[in-house]
C-alpha positions in Angstrom: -57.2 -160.7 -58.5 -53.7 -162.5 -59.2 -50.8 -161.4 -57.8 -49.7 -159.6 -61.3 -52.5 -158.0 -61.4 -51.9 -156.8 -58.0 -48.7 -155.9 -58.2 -48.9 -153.8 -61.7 -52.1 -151.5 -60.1 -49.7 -150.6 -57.0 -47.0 -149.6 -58.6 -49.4 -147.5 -60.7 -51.1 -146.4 -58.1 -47.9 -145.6 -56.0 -45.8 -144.5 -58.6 -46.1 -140.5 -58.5 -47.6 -138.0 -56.1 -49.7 -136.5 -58.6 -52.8 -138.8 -58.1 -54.0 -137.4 -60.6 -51.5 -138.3 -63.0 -51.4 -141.9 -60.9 -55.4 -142.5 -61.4 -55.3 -142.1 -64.7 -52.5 -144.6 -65.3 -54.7 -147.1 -63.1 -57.9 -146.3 -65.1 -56.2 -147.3 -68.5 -54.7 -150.3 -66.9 -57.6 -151.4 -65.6 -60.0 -150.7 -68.1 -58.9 -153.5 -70.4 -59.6 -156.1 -68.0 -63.2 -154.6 -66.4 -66.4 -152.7 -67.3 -64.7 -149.0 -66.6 -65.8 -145.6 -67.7 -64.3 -143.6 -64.8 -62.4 -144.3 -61.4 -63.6 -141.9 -58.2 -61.3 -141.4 -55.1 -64.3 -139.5 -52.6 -64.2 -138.5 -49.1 -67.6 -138.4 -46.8 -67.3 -135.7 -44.3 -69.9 -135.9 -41.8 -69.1 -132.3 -40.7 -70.4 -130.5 -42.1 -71.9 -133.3 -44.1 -71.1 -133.3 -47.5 -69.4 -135.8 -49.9 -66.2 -134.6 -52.0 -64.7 -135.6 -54.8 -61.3 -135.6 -54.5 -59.8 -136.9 -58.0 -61.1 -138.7 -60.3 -59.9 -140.6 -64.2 -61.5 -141.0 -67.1 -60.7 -141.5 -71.2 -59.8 -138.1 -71.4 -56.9 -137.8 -68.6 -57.1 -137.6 -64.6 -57.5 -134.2 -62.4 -58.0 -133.2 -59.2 -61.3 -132.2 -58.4 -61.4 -131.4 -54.5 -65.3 -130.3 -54.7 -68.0 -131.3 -52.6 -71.4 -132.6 -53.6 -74.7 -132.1 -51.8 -76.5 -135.2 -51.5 -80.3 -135.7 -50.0 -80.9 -137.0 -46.3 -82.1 -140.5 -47.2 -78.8 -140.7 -49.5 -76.5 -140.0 -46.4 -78.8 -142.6 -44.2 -77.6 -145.3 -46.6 -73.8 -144.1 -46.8 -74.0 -144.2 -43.1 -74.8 -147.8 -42.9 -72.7 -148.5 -45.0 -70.2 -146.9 -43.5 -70.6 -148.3 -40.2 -70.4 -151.8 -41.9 -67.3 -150.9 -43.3 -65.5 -149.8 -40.1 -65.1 -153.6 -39.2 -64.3 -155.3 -42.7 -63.7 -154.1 -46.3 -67.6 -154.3 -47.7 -67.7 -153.5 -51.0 -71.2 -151.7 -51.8 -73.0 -152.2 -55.3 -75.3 -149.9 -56.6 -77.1 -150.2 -59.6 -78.3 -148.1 -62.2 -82.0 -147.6 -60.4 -80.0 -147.0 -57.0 -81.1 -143.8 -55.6 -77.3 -142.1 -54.9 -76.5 -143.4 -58.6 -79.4 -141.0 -59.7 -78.8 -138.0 -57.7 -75.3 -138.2 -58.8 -76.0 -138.5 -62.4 -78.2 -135.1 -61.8 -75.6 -133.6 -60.3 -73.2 -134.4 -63.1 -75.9 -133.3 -65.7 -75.9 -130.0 -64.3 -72.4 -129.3 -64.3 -70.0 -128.3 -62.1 -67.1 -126.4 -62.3 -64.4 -128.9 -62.7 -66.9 -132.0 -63.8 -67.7 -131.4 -67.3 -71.6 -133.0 -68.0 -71.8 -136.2 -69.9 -74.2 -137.1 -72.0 -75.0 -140.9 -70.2 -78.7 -142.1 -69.4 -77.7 -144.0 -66.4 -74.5 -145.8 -64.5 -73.7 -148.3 -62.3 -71.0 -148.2 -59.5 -69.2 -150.4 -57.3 -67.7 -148.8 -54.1 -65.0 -149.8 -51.5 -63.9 -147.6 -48.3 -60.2 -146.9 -48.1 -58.5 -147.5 -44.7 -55.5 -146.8 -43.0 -55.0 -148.3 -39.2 -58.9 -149.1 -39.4 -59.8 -145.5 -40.1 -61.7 -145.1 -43.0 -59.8 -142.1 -45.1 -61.9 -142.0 -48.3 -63.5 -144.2 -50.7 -62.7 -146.0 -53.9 -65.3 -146.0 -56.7 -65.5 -147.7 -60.0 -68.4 -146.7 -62.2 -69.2 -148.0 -65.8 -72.3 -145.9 -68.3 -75.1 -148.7 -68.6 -76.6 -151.0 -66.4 -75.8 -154.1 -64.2 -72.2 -154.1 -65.3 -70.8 -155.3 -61.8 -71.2 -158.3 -59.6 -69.3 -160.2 -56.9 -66.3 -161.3 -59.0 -65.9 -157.3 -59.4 -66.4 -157.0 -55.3 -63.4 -159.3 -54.7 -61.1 -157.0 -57.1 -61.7 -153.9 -55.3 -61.4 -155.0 -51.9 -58.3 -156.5 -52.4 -57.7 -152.5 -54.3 -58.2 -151.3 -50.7 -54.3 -151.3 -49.4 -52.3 -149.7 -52.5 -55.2 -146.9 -52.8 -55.1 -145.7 -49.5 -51.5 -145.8 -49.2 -51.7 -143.5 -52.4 -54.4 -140.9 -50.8 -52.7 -140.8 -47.8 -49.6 -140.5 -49.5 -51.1 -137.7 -51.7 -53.0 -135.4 -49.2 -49.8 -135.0 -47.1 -48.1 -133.7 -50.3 -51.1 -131.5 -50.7 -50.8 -130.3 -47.6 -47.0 -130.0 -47.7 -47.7 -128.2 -50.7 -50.3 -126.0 -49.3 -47.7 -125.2 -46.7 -45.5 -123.9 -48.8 -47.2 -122.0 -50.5 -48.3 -120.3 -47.4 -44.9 -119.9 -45.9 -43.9 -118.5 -49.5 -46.5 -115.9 -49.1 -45.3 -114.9 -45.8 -42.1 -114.6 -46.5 -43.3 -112.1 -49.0 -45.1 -110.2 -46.7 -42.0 -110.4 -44.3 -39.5 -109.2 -46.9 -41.6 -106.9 -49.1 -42.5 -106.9 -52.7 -41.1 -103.7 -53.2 -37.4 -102.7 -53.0 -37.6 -99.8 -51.5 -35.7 -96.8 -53.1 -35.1 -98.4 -56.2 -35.4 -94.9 -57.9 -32.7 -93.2 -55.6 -30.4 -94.7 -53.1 -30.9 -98.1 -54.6 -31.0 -97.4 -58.4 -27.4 -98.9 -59.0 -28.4 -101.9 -57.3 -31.9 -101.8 -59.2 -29.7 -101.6 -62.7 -27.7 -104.7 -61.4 -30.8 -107.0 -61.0 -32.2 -106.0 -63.9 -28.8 -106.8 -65.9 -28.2 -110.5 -63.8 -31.9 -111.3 -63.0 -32.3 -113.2 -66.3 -29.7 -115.1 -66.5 -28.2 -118.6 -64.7 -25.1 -117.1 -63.0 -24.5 -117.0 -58.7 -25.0 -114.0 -57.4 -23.5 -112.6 -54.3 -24.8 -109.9 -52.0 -22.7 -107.7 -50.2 -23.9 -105.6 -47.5 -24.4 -105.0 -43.7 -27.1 -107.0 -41.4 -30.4 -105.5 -42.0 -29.5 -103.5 -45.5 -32.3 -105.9 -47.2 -30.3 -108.6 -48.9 -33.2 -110.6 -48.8 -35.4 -108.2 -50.7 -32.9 -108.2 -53.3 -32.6 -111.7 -53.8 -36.3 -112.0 -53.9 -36.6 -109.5 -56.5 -33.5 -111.4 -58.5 -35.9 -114.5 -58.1 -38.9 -112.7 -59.6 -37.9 -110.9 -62.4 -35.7 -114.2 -63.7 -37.2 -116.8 -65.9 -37.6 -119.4 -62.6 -39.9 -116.6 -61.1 -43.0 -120.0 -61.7 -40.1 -122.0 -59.5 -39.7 -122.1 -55.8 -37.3 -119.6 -53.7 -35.6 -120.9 -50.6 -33.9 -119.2 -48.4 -31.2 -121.5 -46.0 -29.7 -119.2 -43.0 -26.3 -120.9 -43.1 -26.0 -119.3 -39.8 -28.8 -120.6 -37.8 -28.4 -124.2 -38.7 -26.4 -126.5 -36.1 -22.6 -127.5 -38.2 -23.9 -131.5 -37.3 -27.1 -130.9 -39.3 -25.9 -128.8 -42.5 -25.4 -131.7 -44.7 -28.9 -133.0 -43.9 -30.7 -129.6 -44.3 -28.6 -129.0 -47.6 -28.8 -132.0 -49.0 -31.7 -134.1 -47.1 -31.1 -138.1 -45.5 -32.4 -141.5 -46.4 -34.3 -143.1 -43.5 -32.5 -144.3 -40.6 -29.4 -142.4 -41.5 -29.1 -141.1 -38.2 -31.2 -141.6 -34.6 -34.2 -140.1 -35.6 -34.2 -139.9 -39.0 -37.5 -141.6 -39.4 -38.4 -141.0 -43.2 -36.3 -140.0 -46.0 -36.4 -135.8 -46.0 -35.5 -133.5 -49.4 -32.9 -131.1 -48.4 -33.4 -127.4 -49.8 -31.5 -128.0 -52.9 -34.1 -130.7 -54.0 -36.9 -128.6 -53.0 -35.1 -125.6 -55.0 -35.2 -127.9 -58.0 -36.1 -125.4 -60.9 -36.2 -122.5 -59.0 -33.5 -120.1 -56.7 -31.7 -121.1 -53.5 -31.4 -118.3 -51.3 -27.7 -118.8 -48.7 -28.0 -116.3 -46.7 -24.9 -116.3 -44.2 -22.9 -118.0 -46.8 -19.4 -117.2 -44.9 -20.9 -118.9 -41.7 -20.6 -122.3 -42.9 -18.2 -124.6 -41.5 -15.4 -126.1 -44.2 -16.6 -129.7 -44.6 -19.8 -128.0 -45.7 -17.9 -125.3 -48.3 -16.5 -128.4 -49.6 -19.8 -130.2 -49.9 -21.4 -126.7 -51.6 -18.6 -126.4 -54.4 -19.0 -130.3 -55.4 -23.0 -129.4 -56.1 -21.8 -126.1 -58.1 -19.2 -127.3 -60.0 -21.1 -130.8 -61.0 -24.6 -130.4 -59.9 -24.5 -133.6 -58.2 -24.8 -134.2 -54.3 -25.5 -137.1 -52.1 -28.5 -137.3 -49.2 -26.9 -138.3 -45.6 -26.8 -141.8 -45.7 -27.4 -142.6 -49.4 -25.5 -143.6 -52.0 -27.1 -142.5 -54.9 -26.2 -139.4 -57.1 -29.1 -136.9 -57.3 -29.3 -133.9 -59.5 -30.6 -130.1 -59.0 -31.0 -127.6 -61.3 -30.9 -124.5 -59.3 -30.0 -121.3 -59.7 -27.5 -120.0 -56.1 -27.5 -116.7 -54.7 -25.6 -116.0 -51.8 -25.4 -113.3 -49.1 -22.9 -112.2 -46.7 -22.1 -109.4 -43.9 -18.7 -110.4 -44.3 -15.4 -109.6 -45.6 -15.2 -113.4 -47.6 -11.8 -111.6 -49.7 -10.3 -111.4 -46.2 -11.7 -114.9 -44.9 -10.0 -116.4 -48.1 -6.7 -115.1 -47.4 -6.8 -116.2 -43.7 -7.7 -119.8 -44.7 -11.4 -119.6 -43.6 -13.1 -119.8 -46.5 -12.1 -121.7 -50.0 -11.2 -119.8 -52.8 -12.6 -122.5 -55.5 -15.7 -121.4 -53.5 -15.7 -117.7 -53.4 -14.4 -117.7 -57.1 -17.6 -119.7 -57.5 -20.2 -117.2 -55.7 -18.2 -114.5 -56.5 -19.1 -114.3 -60.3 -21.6 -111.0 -59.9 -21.2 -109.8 -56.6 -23.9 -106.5 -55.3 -23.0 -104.5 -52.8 -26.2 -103.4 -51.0 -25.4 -99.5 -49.0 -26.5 -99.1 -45.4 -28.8 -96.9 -44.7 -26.8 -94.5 -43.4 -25.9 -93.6 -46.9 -29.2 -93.5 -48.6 -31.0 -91.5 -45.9 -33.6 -90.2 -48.8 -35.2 -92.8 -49.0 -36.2 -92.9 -45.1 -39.4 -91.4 -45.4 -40.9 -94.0 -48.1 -39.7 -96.6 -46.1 -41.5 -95.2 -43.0 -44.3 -94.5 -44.9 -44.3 -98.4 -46.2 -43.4 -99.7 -42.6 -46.4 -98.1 -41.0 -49.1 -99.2 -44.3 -47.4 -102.9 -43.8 -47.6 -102.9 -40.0 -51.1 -101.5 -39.6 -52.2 -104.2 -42.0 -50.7 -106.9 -40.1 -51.9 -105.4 -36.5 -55.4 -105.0 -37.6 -55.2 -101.0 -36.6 -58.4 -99.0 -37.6 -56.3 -96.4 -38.7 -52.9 -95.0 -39.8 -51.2 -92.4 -37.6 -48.8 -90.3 -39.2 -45.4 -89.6 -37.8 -45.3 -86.4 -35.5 -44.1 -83.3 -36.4 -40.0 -83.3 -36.6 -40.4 -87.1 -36.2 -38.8 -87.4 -39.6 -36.1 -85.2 -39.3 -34.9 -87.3 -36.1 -34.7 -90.1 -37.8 -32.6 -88.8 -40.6 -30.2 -87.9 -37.9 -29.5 -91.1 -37.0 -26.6 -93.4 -38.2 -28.4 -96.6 -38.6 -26.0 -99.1 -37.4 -28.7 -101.8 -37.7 -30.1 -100.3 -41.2 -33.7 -101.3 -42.4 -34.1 -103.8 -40.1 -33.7 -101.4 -37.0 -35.8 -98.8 -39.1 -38.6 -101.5 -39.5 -38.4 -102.4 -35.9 -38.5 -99.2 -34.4 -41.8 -97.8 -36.6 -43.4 -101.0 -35.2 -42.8 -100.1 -31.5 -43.8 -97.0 -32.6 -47.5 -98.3 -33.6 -47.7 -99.9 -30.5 -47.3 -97.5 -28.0 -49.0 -94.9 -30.3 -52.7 -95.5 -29.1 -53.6 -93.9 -32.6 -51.7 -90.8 -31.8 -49.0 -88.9 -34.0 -46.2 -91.5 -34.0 -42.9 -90.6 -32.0 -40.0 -92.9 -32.6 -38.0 -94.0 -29.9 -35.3 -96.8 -28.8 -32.4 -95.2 -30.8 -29.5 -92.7 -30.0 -30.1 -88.8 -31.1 -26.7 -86.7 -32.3 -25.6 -85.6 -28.9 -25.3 -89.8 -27.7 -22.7 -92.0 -28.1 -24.2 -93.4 -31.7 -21.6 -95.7 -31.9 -20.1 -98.3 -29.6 -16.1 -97.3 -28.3 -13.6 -99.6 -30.5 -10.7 -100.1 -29.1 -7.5 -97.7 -30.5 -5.5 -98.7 -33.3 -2.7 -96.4 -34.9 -3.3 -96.1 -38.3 -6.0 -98.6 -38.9 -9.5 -98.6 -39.3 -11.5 -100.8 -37.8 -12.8 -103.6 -39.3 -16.9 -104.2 -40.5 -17.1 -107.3 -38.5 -15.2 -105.4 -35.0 -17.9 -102.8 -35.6 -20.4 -105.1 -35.7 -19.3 -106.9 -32.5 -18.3 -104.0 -30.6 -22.5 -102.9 -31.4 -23.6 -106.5 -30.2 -21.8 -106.2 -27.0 -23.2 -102.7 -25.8 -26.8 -103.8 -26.2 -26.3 -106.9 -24.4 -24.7 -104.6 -21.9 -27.7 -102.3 -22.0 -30.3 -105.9 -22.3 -28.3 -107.1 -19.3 -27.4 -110.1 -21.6 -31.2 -111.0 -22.7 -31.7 -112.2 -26.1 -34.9 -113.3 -26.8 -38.2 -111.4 -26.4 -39.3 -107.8 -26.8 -36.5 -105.5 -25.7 -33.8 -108.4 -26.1 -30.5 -108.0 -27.9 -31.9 -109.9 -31.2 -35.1 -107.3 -30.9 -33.1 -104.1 -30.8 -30.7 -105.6 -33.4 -33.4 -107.2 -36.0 -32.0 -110.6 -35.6 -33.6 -113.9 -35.0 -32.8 -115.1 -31.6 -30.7 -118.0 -33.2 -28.8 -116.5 -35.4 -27.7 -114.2 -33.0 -26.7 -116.7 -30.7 -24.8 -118.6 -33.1 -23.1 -115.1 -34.2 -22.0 -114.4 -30.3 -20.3 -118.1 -29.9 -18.6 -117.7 -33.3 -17.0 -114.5 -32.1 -16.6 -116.0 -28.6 -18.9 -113.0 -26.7 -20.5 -114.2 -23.5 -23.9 -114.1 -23.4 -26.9 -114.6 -21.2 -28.5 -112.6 -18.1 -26.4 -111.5 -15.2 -27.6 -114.7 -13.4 -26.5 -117.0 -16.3 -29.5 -118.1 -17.3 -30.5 -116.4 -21.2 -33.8 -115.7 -22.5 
């Protein structure tokens, strides 16, 4: 093969990580210089043993397939020979029309499957290379033309030099897949983590429920208001799902959690060798949000050089990767959460006003739970289904007699998220008994933590908050981490409490200094 010829099938090959879409723009290249009625990418996997199509092209367009094919035992005694052979060079393998694989796959084809359509050919021959990456054979490369005795050694010399560019593209193309795959999967349990109901949307949430429905299908920023654990995430999920990206990916960034030195390159992504260890280029979370919502959660946590770097993107839709110098574009759709007072932080200089006019252009204010306490039993109710399903429990217990009513006496300073976590411990130590909830004050305790005395002044959201966080580290003996930790008893990740407690300049850690 010249080195035109060469060249033009990489870039075809390489160009997209569809392979799919890049087969078929091989095939119809290639076609006009060889015998070609359809080009195979296949995998043998010896266990359990079965061959499987992985994609394929032909005149009517390219598609994955991903569907294995049971072949006889003399036919996988022949692709293991030829396999070993192939381990130590690039050995093309003709087969002819009268070869025995040929046949059985021709049967297999007539028959149908669900993604190969039959085709009304008498026979076909087939030329075959394996695909290798660091001398591990990956997959194989087959080129296969209705008729007979279309292929000879000239053809052999084309494909073996096809070897590099086409396992670069599988390998290339079942990372995506996986990536993909994983998600997906991280999507769905994110779902399950947050719910797919919003809870209460028929009482104590039914203004907020009227608000989604009136911004959900539209373009513009949306800001959450609220307490930790009132279920701003919940809401954003259900802006997500009723807009028209709903087909489009939602991701969620937790402006607090992230380290300030890697904001930019979680945001925006970095070009290979941008920084010590920065191995491969990486999409930040507004590329991977590209059509679909970004969820910034913890918006008033993020340090000014990255408000700065957040207003550019709004106001132009443009932003950089770390170490590149190439404009990208996004189109995503930003909402943004916060537990704090961002009208206050604006005024003290800590956050931007460009900015917050920017976010601010619907804002929802989410109520605790304290003041929608009717909705406490559905939630319990939901809890306990959702938990029991994730636990594996045979059963349901119901909550004890008069285990309701204690609940409804309680203030809720950590909201649903305290509510969530305390019906869980409550499954636990149940044994499949009437469930008695524990871990939170009655009426008749200190509910809430002392705040120091101001004439004439209430006290602030965010010196409630903190006075809260230092009791139970008083009463954790300064552990964060694990099952009766601070973050536990507080529904917080570890890390986003520990960011929260150096931000606000509260010690932290066991009585001997070393934290959990």
């Amino acid at each position: 093969m010249d080195n035109h010829r060469f060249l033009e099938v990489t870039r075809r090959i390489c160009g997209s990580l569809d392979i799919d879409e890049a087969l078929y723009d091989v095939f119809l290249y290639l076609k006009q210089e060889l015998p070609l009625d359809a080009i195979l990418i296949t995998i043998y996997e010896m266990n359990p043993r079965q061959a499987r199509i992985f994609a394929m092209a032909e005149e009517t367009g390219g598609f994955i397939v991903d569907e294995p094919i049971s072949l006889s035992e003399t036919a996988w005694k022949g692709i293991g020979r030829w396999l070993d052979e192939s381990r130590s060079g690039t050995i093309p393998w003709l087969r002819n029309q009268a070869h025995p694989i040929n046949r059985e796959i021709l049967q297999i084809v007539r028959t149908g499957t669900p993604s190969i359509q039959a085709r009304a050919i008498d026979e076909f021959c087939s030329i075959t290379c394996a695909l290798k990456v660091k001398r591990t054979i990956i997959g194989n490369l087959t080129l296969a033309a209705a008729g007979a005795n279309h292929y000879d050694s000239s053809h052999a010399d084309i494909i073996r030099q096809l070897n590099e560019p086409f396992a670069i593209a599988l390998s290339n193309a079942r990372r995506y897949m996986d990536l993909l795959r994983d998600h997906q999967a991280l999507q769905r349990d994110a779902q399950k983590m947050v719910g797919d109901t919003l809870i209460g949307a028929d009482s104590g949430l039914r203004n907020v429920r009227q608000l989604i429905e009136q911004v959900a299908p539209t373009t513009s920023p949306v800001l959450l208001l609220g307490e930790t654990g009132t279920g701003k995430e919940v809401v954003a999920n259900e802006i997500h799902k009723f807009s028209r990206r709903s087909a489009g990916p939602l991701i969620r960034v937790n402006c607090s959690a992230i380290p300030e030195n890697l904001i930019d390159s979680e945001l925006f992504g970095h070009e290979k060798g941008a920084f010590t260890g920065a191995f491969e280029t990486a999409h930040g979370r507004f590329e991977r949000a590209h059509e679909g919502t970004l969820f910034l959660d913890e918006v008033g946590e993020l340090p000014p050089a990255a408000q700065a770097k957040l207003l550019r993107v709004l106001q132009s839709g443009e932003f950089e990767r770390v170490g590149g110098g190439r404009s990208l574009r996004a189109d995503v759709r930003i909402i943004a959460a916060t537990h704090r007072d961002l009208a206050s932080m604006v005024r003290e200089g800590q956050f931007r006003q460009d900015l917050w006019y920017r976010l601010n252009v619907f804002p929802i204010t989410i109520p605790p739970l304290r003041e929608r306490k009717q909705d406490i039993p559905t939630m319990v109710d939901y809890f306990i289904h959702q938990k029991c399903e994730e636990m594996n429990l045979p059963h349901r217990p119901a909550p004890a007699p008069g285990a309701l009513e204690k609940l409804a006496d309680y203030d809720w300073p950590g909201n649903v998220r305290e509510l969530q976590n305390i019906v869980e411990r409550a499954l636990i130590v149940s044994g499949g008994s009437p469930l008695e909830f524990q871990g939170f004050h009655t009426p008749g305790m200190a509910q809430t933590p002392a705040l120091p005395a101001h004439e004439d002044r209430v006290a602030t959201l965010d010196e409630v908050t903190e006075a809260h966080i230092r009791t139970t580290l008083e009463k954790t003996r300064g552990r964060i981490g694990g099952k009766g930790g601070t973050a536990d008893l507080l529904g917080l990740h570890p890390s986003t409490l520990r960011s929260r407690l150096k931000k606000s300049g509260i010690p932290y850690g066991r009585t001997n200094n070393t934290e959990s």
